[in-house]
C-alpha positions as a printed NumPy array, in Angstrom:
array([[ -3.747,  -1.116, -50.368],
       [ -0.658,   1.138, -50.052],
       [  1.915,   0.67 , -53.112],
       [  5.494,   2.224, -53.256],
       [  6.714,   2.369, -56.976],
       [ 10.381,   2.597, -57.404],
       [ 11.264,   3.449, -60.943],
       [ 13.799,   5.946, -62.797],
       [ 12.762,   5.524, -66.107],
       [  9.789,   8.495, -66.566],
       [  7.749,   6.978, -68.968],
       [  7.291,   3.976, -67.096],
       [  6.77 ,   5.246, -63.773],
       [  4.285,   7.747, -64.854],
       [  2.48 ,   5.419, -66.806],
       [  2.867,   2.33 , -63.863],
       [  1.529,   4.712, -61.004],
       [ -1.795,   6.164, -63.304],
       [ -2.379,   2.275, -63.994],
       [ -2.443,   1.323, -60.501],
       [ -4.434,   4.446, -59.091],
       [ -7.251,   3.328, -61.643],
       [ -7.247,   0.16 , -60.486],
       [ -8.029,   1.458, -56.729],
       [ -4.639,   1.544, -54.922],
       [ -2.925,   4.249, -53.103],
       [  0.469,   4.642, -55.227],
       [  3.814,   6.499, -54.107],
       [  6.41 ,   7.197, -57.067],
       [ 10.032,   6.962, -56.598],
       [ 12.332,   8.04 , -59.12 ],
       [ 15.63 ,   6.856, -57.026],
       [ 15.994,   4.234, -54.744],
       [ 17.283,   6.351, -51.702],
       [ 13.982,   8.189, -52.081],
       [ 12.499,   4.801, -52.201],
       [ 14.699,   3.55 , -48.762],
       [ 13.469,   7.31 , -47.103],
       [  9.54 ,   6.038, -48.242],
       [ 10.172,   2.793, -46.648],
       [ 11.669,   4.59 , -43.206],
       [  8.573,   6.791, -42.969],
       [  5.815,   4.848, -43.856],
       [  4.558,   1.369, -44.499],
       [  3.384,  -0.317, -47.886],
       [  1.814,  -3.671, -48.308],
       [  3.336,  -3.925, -51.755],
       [  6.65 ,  -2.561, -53.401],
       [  7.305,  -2.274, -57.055],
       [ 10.878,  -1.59 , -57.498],
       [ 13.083,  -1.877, -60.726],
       [ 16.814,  -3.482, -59.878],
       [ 18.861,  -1.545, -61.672],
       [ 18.693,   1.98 , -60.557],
       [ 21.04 ,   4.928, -60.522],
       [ 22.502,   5.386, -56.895],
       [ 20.882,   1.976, -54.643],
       [ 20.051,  -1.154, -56.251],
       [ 16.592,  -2.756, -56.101],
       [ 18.203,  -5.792, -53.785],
       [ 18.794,  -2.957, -51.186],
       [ 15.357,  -1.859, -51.586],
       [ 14.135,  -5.539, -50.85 ],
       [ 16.037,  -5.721, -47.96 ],
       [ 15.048,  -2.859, -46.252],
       [ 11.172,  -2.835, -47.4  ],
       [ 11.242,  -6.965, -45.824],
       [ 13.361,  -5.457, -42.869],
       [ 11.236,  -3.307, -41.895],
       [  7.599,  -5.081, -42.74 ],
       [  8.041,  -8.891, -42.686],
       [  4.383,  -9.136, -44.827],
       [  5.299,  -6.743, -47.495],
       [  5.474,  -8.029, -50.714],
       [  8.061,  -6.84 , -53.013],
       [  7.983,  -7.32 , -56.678],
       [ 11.708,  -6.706, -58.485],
       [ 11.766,  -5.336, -61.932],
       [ 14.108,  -5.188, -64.614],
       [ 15.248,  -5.341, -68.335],
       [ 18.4  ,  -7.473, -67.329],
       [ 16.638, -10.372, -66.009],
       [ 18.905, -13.291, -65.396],
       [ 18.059, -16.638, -63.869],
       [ 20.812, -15.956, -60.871],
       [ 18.996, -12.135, -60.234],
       [ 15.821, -14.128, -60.179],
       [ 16.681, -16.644, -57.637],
       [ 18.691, -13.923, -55.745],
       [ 15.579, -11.869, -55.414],
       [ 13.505, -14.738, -54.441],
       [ 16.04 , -16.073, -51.865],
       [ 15.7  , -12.723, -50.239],
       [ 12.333, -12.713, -49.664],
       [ 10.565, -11.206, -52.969],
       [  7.339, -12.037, -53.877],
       [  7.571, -12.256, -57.061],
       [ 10.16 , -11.174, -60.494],
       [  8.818,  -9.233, -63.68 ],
       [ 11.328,  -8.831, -66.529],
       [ 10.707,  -5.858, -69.406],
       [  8.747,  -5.126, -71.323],
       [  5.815,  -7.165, -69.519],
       [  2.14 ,  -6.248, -69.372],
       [  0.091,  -3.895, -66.916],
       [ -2.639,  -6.486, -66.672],
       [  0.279,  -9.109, -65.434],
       [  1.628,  -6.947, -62.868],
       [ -2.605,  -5.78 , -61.903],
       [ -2.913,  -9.718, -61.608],
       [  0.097, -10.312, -58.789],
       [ -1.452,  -7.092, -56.689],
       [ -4.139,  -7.89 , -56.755],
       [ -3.306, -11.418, -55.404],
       [ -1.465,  -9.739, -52.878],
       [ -4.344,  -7.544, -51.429],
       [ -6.388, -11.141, -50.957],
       [ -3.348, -12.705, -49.118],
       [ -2.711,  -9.593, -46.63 ],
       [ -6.668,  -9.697, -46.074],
       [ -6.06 , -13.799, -45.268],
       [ -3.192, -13.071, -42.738],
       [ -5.586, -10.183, -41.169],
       [ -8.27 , -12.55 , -40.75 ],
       [ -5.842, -14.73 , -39.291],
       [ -4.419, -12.583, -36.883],
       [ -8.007, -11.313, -35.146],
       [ -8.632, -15.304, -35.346],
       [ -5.021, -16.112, -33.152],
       [ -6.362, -13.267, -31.045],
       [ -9.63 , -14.46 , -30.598],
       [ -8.577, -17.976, -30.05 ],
       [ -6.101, -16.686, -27.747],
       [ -8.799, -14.838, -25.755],
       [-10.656, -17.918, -25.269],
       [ -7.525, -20.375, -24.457],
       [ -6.465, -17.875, -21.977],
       [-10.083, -16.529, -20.497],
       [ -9.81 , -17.048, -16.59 ],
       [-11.943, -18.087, -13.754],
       [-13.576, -14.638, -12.786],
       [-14.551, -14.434,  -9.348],
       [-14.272, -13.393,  -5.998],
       [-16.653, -15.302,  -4.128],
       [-14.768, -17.718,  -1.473],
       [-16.575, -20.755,  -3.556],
       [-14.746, -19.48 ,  -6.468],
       [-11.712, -18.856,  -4.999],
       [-11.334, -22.276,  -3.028],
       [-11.847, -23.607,  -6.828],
       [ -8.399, -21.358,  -7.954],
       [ -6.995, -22.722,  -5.131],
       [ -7.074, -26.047,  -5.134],
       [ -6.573, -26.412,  -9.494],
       [ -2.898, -23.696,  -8.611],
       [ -2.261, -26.483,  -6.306],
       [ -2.639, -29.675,  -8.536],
       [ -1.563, -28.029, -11.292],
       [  2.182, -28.309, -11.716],
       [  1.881, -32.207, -10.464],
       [  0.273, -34.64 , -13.464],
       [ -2.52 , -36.453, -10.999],
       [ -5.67 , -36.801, -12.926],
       [ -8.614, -34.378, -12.035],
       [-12.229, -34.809, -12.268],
       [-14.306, -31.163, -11.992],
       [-17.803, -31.75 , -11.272],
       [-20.549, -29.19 , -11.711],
       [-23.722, -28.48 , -13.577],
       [-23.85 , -27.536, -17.14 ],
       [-22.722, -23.943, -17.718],
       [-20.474, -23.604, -14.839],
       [-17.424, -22.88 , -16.418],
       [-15.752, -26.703, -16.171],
       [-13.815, -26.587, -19.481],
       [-12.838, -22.867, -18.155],
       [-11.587, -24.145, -15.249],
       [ -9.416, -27.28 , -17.449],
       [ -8.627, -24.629, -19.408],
       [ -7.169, -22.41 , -16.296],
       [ -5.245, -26.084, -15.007],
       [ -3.487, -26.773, -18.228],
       [ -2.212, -23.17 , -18.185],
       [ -1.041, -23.396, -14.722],
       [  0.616, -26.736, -15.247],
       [  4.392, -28.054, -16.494],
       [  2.314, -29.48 , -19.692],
       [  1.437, -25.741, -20.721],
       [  3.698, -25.72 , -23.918],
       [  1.622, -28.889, -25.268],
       [ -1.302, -29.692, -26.327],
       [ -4.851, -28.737, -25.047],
       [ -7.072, -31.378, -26.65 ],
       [-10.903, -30.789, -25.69 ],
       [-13.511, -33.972, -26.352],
       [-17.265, -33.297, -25.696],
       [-18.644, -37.257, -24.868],
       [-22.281, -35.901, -25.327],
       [-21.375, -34.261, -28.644],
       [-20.56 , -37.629, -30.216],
       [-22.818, -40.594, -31.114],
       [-21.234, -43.695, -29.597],
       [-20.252, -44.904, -33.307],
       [-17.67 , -41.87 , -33.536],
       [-16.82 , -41.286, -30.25 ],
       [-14.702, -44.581, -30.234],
       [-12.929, -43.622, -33.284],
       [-12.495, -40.188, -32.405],
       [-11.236, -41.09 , -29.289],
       [ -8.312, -43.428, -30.258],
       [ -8.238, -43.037, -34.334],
       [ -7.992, -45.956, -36.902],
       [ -5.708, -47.079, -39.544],
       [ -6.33 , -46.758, -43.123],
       [ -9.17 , -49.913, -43.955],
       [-10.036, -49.743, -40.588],
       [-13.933, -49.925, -41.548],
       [-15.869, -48.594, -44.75 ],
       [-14.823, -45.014, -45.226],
       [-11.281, -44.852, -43.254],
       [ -9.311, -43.759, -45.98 ],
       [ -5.974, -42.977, -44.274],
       [ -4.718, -43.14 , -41.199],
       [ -6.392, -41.009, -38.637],
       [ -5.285, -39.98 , -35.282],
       [ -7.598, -39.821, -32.526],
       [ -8.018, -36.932, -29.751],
       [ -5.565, -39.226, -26.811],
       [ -3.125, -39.606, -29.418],
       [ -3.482, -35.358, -30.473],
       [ -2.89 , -34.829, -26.764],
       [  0.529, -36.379, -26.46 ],
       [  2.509, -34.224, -24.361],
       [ -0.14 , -32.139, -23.247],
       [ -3.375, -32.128, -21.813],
       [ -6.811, -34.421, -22.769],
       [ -9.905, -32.737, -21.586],
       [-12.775, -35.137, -21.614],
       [-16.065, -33.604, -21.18 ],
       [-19.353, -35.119, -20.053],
       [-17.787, -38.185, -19.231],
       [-20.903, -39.227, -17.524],
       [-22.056, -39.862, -21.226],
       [-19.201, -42.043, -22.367],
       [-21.108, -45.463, -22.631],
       [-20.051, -48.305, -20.715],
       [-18.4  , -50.488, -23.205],
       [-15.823, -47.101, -24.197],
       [-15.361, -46.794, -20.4  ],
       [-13.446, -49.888, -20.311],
       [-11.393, -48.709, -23.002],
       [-10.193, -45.537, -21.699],
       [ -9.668, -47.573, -18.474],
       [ -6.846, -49.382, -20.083],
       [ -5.144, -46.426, -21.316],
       [ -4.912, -44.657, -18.053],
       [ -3.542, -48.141, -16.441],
       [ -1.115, -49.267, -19.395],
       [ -0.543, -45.435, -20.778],
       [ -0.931, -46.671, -24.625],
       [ -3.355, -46.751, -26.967],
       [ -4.259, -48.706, -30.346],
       [ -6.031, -47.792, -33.151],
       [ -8.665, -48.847, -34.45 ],
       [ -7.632, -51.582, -37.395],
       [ -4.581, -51.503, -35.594],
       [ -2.087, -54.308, -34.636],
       [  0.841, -52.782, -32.327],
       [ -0.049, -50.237, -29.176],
       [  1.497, -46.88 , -29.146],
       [  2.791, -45.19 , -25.971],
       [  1.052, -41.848, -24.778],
       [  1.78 , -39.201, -22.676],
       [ -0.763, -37.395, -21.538],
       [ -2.323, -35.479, -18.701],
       [ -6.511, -36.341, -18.281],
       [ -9.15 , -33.885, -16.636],
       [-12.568, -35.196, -17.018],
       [-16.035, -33.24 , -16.404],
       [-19.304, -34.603, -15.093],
       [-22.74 , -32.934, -14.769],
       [-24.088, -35.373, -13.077],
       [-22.975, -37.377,  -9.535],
       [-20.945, -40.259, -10.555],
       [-20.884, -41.797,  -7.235],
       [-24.652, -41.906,  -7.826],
       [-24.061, -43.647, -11.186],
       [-21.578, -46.169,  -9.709],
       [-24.139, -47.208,  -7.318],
       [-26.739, -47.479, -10.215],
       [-24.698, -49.253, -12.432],
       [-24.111, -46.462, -15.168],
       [-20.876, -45.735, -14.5  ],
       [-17.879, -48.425, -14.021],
       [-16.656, -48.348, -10.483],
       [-12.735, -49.283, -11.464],
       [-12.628, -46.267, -13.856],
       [-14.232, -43.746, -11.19 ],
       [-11.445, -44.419,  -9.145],
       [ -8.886, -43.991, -11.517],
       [-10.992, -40.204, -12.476],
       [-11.84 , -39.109,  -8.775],
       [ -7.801, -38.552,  -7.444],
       [ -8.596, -35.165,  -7.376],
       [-12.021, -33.777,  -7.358],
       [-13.033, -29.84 ,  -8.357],
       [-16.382, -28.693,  -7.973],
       [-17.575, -25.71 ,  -9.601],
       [-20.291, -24.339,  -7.848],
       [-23.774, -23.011,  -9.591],
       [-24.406, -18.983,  -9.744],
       [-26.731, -18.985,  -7.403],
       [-24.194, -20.286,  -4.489],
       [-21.674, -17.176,  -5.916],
       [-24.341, -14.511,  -6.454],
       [-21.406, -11.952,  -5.125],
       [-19.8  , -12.983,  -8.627],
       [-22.953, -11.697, -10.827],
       [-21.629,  -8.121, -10.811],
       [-17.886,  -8.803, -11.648],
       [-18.619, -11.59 , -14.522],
       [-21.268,  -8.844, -15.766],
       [-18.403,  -5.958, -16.017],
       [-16.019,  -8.987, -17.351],
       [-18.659,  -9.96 , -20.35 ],
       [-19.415,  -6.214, -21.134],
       [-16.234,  -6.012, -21.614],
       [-15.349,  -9.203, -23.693],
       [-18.42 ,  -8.167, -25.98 ],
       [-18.811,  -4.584, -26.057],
       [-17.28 ,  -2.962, -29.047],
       [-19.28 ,   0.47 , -29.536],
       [-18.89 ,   3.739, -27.949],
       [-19.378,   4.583, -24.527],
       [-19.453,   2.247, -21.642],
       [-23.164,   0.48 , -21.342],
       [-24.475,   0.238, -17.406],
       [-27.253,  -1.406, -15.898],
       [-29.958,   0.351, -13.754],
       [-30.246,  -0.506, -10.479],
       [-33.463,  -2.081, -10.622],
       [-31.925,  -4.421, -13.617],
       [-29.218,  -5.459, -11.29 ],
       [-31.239,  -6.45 ,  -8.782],
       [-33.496,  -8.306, -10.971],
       [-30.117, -10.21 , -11.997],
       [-29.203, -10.59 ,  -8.809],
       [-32.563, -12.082,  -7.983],
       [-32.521, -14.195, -10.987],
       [-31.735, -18.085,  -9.819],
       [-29.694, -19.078, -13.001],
       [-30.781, -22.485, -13.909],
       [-27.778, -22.022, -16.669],
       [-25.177, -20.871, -14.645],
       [-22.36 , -18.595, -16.292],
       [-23.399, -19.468, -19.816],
       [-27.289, -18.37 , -19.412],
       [-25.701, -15.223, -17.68 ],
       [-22.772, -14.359, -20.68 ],
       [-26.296, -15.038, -23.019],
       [-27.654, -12.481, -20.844],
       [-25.269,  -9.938, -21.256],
       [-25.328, -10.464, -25.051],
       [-28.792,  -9.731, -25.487],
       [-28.139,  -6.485, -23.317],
       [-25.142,  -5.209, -25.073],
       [-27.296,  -6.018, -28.858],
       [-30.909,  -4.457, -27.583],
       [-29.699,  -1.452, -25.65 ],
       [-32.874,   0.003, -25.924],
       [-34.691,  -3.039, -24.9  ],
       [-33.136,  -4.778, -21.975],
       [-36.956,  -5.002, -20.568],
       [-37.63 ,  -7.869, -22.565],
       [-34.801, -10.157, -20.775],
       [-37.824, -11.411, -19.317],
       [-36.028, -12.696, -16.153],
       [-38.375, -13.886, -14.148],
       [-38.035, -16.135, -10.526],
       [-39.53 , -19.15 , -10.757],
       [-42.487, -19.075,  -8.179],
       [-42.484, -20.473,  -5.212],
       [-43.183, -24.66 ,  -4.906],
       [-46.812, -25.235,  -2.969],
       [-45.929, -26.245,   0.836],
       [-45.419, -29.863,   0.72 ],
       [-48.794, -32.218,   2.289],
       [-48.141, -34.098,   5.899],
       [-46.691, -37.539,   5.327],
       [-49.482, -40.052,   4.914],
       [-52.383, -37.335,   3.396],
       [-53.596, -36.529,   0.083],
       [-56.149, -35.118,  -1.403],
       [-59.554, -36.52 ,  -1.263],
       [-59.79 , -36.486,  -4.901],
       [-56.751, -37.948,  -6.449],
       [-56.409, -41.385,  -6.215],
       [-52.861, -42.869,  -6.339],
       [-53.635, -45.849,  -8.838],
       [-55.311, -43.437, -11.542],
       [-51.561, -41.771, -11.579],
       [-49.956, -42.532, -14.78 ],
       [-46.208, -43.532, -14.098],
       [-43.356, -40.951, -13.209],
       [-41.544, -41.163, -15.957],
       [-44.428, -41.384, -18.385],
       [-45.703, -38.131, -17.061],
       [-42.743, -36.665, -17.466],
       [-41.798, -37.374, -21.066],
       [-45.296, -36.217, -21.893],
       [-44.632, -32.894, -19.993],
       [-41.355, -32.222, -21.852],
       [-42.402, -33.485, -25.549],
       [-45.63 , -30.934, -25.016],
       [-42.932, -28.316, -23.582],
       [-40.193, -28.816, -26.51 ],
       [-43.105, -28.995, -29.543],
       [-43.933, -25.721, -27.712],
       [-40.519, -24.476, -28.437],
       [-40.52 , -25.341, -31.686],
       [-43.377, -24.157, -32.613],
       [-42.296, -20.585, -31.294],
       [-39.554, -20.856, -33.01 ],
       [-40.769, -22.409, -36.26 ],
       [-38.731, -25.662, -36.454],
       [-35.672, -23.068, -35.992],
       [-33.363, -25.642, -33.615],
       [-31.199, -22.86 , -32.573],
       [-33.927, -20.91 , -31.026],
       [-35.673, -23.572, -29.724],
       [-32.847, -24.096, -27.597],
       [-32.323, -20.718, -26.128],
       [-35.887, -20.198, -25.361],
       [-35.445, -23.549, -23.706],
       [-32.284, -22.373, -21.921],
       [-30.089, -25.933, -23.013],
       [-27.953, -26.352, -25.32 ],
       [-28.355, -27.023, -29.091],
       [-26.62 , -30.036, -29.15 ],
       [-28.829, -31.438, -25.806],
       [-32.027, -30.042, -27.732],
       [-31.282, -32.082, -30.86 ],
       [-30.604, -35.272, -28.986],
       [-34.043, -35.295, -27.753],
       [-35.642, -34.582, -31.069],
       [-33.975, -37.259, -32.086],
       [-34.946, -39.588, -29.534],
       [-38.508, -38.101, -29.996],
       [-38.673, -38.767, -33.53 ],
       [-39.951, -35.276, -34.222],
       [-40.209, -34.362, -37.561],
       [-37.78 , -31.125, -38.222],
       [-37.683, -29.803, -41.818],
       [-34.262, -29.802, -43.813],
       [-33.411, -25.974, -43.365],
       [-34.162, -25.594, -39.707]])
């Protein structure tokens, strides 16, 4: 950390800058304060030491100009007149702090290096605004006419406040494209409140959804506001509604007709204004007509419907989102390329996880540059021709079949203890060598009741 010292007294200043050059930082030693204001012009200091009283400018000056011209330096005044109105003076203007002579070295060591931890907290801050500001802002990369009927039509909608429903298989970029809307829309100064329904259990979800009073239920100790209420003036992005259970569905009905909500332990509604877009993986129309999905809220979602199509309808786009996630991830030297076998391997590739299998992809190129072989992307071989209606084969008899959906929960319990066992109980892993997400992976363990140590 870079220190200006601003001292006329000799002794002191000599003895100040050795003290602080032990203790690791980079001192510069003023005797006058217009040396001091000529230091500040030139260069810049997370930290300034300055005494008030000096011989031509006072130290006041040199807080003004040191704050003027960094916002986040700290300036600690100095003097042998200290006064309770100097004090408050100092610390109306901005200083960080007020030392009065004689004090000790170790006092002064103390406030830097407090200083160097709260410039390395606003650093970390700043790369996190950026990076969160990356990801708010990341758009719809594309150029495939699926892809750009999908810009299209959420440019369009966006500026009105009709509820949208995007539809689309996981990994297809659905909360990029709410994302994308909210931007483009009048509500883009407010909120942009994401809710995954598949990342709650049913016991949360409601009171995540609509938040409780204080003594709502065992463990509500205060007041709590839920994700419709967060969203007030801005945007609500429900994902995976196609998992919000049936009884919550009715619920969330109610607020889009009446436009209020009321907490849980609650006894008077409060008024919301909000803008919804909902995502489903799966077909709700289907799930209407099976009884999964309340008929009277599907209306109310499917005003206007967005489908994002799968990679393997946009393969035109593999190429550009490629370049686009080199880019996002690649920090070294030197640009990294792909062969052109590689890229026709990609291109070959059908993508049974969309965008997100492909930015996975790229990840694992851009970390084993020397190993991009083991990507392992391999087509799925082709099905077997189906048999004529009516045959089968002589040997097979349809009542020694187990049932459907017996098979297949046998076929994916022996496939997922697979996975685990590759990846030694490791969850995580599990679910990339899977290809689904962590969150989808632990849900069936769950419902499996398999055993999965403490640490994994």
């Amino acid at each position: 950390m870079k220190v200006l010292l601003v001292e006329d007294e000799n002794v002191s200043r000599i003895a100040l800058a050795e003290a602080l050059r032990k203790a690791g930082y980079e001192v510069v030693a003023c005797e006058t304060g217009n040396e001091g204001l000529e230091w500040i012009e030139e260069d810049r200091f997370e930290a300034v030491i300055t005494d008030l009283r000096l011989p031509d400018v006072d130290g006041i000056e040199i807080l003004k100009a040191a704050k003027q011209k960094e916002k986040e330096c700290a300036v600690i005044v100095v003097t042998a007149y200290g006064t309770v109105e100097t004090a408050v003076e100092a610390l109306k203007l901005g200083a960080y702090d007020y030392l009065t002579k004689p004090f000790a070295t170790d006092k002064l060591l103390t406030m830097l290096k407090n200083i160097r931890q709260l410039h390395e907290l606003l650093r970390e801050n700043i790369q996190l605004k950026k990076w969160m500001r990356s990801y708010q802002e990341q758009e719809i990369v594309g150029n495939s006419p699926a892809i750009r009927k999908v810009v299209e039509v959420l440019r369009t909608v966006a500026p009105t406040d009709y509820t949208v429903l995007i539809q689309g298989e996981s990994g297809t970029g659905k909360e990029v494209a709410a994302r994308f809307l909210h931007r483009c829309s009048e509500r883009r100064q407010g909120p942009f409140v994401a809710v995954n329904c598949a990342a709650l259990p049913e016991s949360l979800l409601e009171s995540e959804l609509f938040g409780y009073e204080k003594g709502a239920f065992t463990g509500a100790l205060r007041r709590h506001q839920g994700y419709i209420e967060r969203s007030q003036g801005g945007t609500l992005f429900v994902d995976d509604v196609d998992d919000l259970p049936l009884r919550l569905q009715v619920k969330l009905l109610r607020v889009l007709q009446e436009r209020e909500i009321q907490r849980l332990g609650g006894d008077h509604p409060i008024p919301v204004d909000f803008r919804l877009v909902a995502a489903s993986k799966s077909d709700l129309r289907q799930m209407v007509a099976s009884g999964a999905f309340r008929e009277d809220l599907y209306y109310r979602l499917n005003i206007i419907t967005v489908v994002m199509p799968p990679l393997r309808d946009r393969r035109e786009d593999i190429p550009v989102l490629i370049d686009y996630f080199v880019r996002k991830y690649h920090h070294g030297k030197g640009q990294p390329s792909l062969t052109r076998a590689q890229l026709e391997q990609m291109m070959a590739y059908p993508w049974p996880g969309n965008v997100r299998e492909l930015e996975n992809v790229v990840q694992r190129m851009l970390a084993l540059p020397q190993g991009v072989d083991l990507l392992d992307l391999e087509a799925p071989s082709a099905p077997a021709a189906p048999l004529p209606q009516g045959l089968a084969p002589a040997d097979e008899q349809p009542e020694e079949l187990p049932p459907l959906q017996q098979f297949l929960k046998a076929q994916e319990y022996e496939l997922i203890s697979k996975a685990m066992r590759l990846a030694r109980n490791n969850i995580s892993r599990a679910a990339r060598l899977l290809r689904v997400p962590r969150t989808t992976l632990q849900c069936k363990l769950e419902k499996m009741r398999f055993s999965v140590p403490r640490d994994s």
